[in-house]
PAVOGU-583814 format. One record per residue (C-alpha): x, y, z. Coordinates in steps of 0.05 Angstrom, whole numbers. Layout:
PAVOGU-583814
R | X | Y | Z
R | X | Y | Z
...
end
This chain:
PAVOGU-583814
R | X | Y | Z
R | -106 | 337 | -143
R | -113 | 260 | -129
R | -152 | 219 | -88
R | -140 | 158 | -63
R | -199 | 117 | -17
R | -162 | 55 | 14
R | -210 | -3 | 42
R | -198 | -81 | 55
R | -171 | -71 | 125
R | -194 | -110 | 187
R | -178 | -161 | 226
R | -147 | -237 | 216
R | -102 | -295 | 261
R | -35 | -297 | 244
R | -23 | -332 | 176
R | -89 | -311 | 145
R | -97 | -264 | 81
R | -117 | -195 | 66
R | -129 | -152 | 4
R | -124 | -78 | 12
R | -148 | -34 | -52
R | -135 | 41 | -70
R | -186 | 77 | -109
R | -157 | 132 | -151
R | -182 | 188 | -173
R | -170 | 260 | -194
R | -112 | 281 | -241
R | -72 | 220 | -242
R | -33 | 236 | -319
R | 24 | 251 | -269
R | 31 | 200 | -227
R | 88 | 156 | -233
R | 83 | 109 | -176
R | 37 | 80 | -126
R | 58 | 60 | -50
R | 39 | 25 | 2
R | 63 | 37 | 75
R | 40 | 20 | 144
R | 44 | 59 | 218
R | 40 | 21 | 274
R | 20 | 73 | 339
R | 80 | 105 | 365
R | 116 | 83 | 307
R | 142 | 125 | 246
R | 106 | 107 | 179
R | 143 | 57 | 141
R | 148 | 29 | 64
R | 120 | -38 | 44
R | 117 | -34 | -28
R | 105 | 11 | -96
R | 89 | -2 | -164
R | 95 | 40 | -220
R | 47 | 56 | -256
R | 65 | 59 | -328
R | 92 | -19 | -335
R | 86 | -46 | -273
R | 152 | -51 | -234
R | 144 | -77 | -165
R | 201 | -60 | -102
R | 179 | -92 | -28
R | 205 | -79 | 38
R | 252 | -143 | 62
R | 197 | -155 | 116
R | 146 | -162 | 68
R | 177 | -197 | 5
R | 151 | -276 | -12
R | 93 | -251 | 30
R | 55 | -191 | -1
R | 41 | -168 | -74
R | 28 | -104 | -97
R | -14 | -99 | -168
R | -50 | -37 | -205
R | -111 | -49 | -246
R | -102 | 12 | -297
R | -175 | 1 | -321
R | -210 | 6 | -265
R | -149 | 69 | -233
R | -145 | 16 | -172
R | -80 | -18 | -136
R | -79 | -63 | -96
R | -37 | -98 | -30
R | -47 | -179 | -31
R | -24 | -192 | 42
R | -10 | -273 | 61
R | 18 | -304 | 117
R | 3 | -241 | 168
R | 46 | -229 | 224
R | 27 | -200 | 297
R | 79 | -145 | 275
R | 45 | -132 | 211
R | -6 | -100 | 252
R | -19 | -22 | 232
R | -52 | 25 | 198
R | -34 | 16 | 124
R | -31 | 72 | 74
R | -40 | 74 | 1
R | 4 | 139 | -33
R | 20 | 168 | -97
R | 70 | 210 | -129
R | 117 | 230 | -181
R | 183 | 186 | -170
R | 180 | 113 | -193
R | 185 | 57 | -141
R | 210 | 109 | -89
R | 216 | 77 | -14
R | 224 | 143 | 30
R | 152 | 174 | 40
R | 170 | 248 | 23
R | 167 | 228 | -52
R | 92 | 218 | -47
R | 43 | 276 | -51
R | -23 | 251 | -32
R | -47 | 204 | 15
R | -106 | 157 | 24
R | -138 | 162 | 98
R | -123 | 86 | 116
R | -148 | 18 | 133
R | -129 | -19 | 197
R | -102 | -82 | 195
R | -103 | -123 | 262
R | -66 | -191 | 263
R | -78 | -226 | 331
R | -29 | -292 | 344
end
């Protein structure tokens, strides 16, 4: 099992900053690839970036590249979502994941989940 505790969420104006971090824990000697995606309410949960683990390979949704950054601390098991210039849109609950195929985008080839944090953008 892993576990993975998001925080860093809340709420900024539009072109502000956030950092989101994942905590992970658990039996991680398998894990290949971190993710980050967001869900909007009454939207389907989309990609905005992975990372793999091992040497740190980074893929980004078009919407999000030039404005976010993923990163993985391996010391301290954490990764982490560096989120500039926010966008109304980028509003959502964001995700962290973590499974066994390297910088996949579709969610089915993550196995666990973090709960969330909320990010709120207002313009």
């Amino acid at each position: 099992q892993v576990q993975l505790v998001e925080s860093g969420g809340g709420s900024v104006q539009a072109g502000g900053s956030l950092r989101l971090s994942c905590a992970v824990s658990g039996r991680t000697g398998s894990t290949y690839a971190m993710g980050w995606f967001h869900q909007a309410p009454g939207k389907e949960r989309e990609f905005v970036a992975a990372i793999s683990w091992s040497i740190g390979t980074t893929y980004y949704a078009d919407s999000v590249k030039g404005r976010f950054t993923i990163s993985r601390d391996n010391a301290k098991n954490t990764v982490y979502l560096q989120m500039n210039n926010l966008k109304p849109e980028d509003t959502a609950g964001y995700y962290c994941a973590a499974g066994r195929r390297s910088l996949a985008v579709g969610s089915s080839w993550y196995d666990y989940w973090g709960q969330g944090t909320q990010v709120t953008v207002s313009s």
